[in-house]
N, C-alpha and C positions, 0 to 999 in steps of 0.2 A: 701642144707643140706638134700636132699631127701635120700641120699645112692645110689642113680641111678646108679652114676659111678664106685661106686668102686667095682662091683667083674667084675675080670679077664675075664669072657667070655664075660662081654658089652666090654669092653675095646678093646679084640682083635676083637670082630664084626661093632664097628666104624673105626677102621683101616684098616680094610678089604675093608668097606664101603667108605674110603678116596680112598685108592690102586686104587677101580674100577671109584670113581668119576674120577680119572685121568685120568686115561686108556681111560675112557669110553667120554672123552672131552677133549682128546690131543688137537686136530686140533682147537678147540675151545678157549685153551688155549694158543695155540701158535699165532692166529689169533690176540688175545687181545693184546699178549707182541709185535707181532708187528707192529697191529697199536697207540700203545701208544709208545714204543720205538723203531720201527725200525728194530726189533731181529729179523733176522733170524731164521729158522725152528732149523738150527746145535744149534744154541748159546741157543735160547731160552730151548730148549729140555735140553743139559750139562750144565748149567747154573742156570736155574730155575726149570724143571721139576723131571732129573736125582736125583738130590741129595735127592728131597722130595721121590720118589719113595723107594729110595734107606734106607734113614732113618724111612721109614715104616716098609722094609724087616728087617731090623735089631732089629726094636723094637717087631715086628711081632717073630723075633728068639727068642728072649732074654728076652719079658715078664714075661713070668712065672718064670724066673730066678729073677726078680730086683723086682717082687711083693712077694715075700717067703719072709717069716720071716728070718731074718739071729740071727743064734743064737750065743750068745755071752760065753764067762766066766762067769762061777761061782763066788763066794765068799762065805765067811761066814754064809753070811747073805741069801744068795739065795740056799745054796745047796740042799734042799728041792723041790728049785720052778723049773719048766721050763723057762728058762730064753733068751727072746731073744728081739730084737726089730722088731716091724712091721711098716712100712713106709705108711702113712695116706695122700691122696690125702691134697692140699692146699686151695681147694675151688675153688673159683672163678677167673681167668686170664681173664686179656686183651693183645690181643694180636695187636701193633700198624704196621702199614705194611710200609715199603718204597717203595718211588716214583719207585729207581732206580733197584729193583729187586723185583718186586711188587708180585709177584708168590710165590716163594722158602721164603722171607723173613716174610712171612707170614703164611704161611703153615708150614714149617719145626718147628718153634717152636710149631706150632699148634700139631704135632705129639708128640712131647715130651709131652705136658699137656694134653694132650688126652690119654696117655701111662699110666701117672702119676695118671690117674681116676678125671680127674679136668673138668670142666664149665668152657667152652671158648666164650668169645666176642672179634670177630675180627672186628678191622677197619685199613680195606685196605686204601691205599693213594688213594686222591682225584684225586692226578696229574696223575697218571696214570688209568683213568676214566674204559676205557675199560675191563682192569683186574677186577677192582673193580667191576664193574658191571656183570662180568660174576662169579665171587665170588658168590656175593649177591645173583646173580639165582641159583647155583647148587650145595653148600651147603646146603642150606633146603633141597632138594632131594636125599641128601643120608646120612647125619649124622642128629641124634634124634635134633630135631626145638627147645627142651624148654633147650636144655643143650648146643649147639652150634648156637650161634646167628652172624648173621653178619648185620654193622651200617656202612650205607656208607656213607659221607658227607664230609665237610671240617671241618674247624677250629673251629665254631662254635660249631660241635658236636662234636669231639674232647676232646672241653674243658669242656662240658658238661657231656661224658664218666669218665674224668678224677675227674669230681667233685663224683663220685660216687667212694663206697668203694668195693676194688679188693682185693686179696689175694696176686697178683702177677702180675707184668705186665712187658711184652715182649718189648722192644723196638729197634731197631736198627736205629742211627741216630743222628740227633742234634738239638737242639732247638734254634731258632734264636734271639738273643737278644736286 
């Protein structure tokens, strides 16, 4: 509840700062997807990295568009006022990552709440170890440490994230019964 996130220029200078973590640790990244799953440079790249890149350039265009006030009708009552609505980051996300696309399904939402001017805690999947861990190191080095956190662990800390109060939380997946 600092206001950290919400004016537009931090907003597009973390997404800047994601673009280049990328960039700047492809090889890194593909290394991880394939020794946890096997991926190839082709698949891992159009699969997992492509689409993250790609939903940054796009939020990167269209920020200053979906952060503006959109202004509404009048009525009776308002024809005096300025009358619009403005969209208010949600606070806090979690953002839960799968095993089987451990990269893109992690990240990609992490762009939208990051767009949004919101405080993100990602926990990447356990199963896929290597992704996770390469997460955990290179996040802190390019997006601000007290507003993007990343918790690696398994189930235990999982349920322990979950016991804490979110704004929002990301998941793709299923919960085994």
């Amino acid at each position: 509840s600092t206001g950290k996130t919400r004016p537009l220029e931090f907003r597009i200078k973390q997404l800047e700062a994601m673009k280049r973590m990328i960039s700047e640790n492809e090889r890194a990244i593909k290394d991880a997807l394939h020794a946890d799953l096997n991926k190839n440079e082709c698949t891992s790249y159009s699969y997992e990295v492509m689409g993250v890149l790609q939903e940054i350039d796009e939020a990167l265009e269209n920020l200053p568009e979906w952060a503006a006030p959109e202004h509404v009708q009048k009525n009776l009552m308002t024809l005096a006022d300025d009358v619009y609505i403005h969209y208010e980051p949600l606070g806090v996300a979690l953002i839960i990552g799968a095993w089987n696309y451990p990269f893109a399904l992690l990240l990609q939402p992490l762009v939208g709440a990051l767009a949004a001017g919101n405080a993100v805690v990602l926990k990447p999947s356990e199963v896929s170890e290597n992704t996770a861990n390469l997460i955990e190191k290179i996040v802190p080095q390019y997006l601000d440490k007290e507003l993007f956190q990343v918790v690696n662990g398994g189930i235990p800390e999982t349920t322990a994230l979950l016991k804490e109060r979110f704004d929002h939380i990301f998941y793709t997946g299923r919960s085994e019964e």
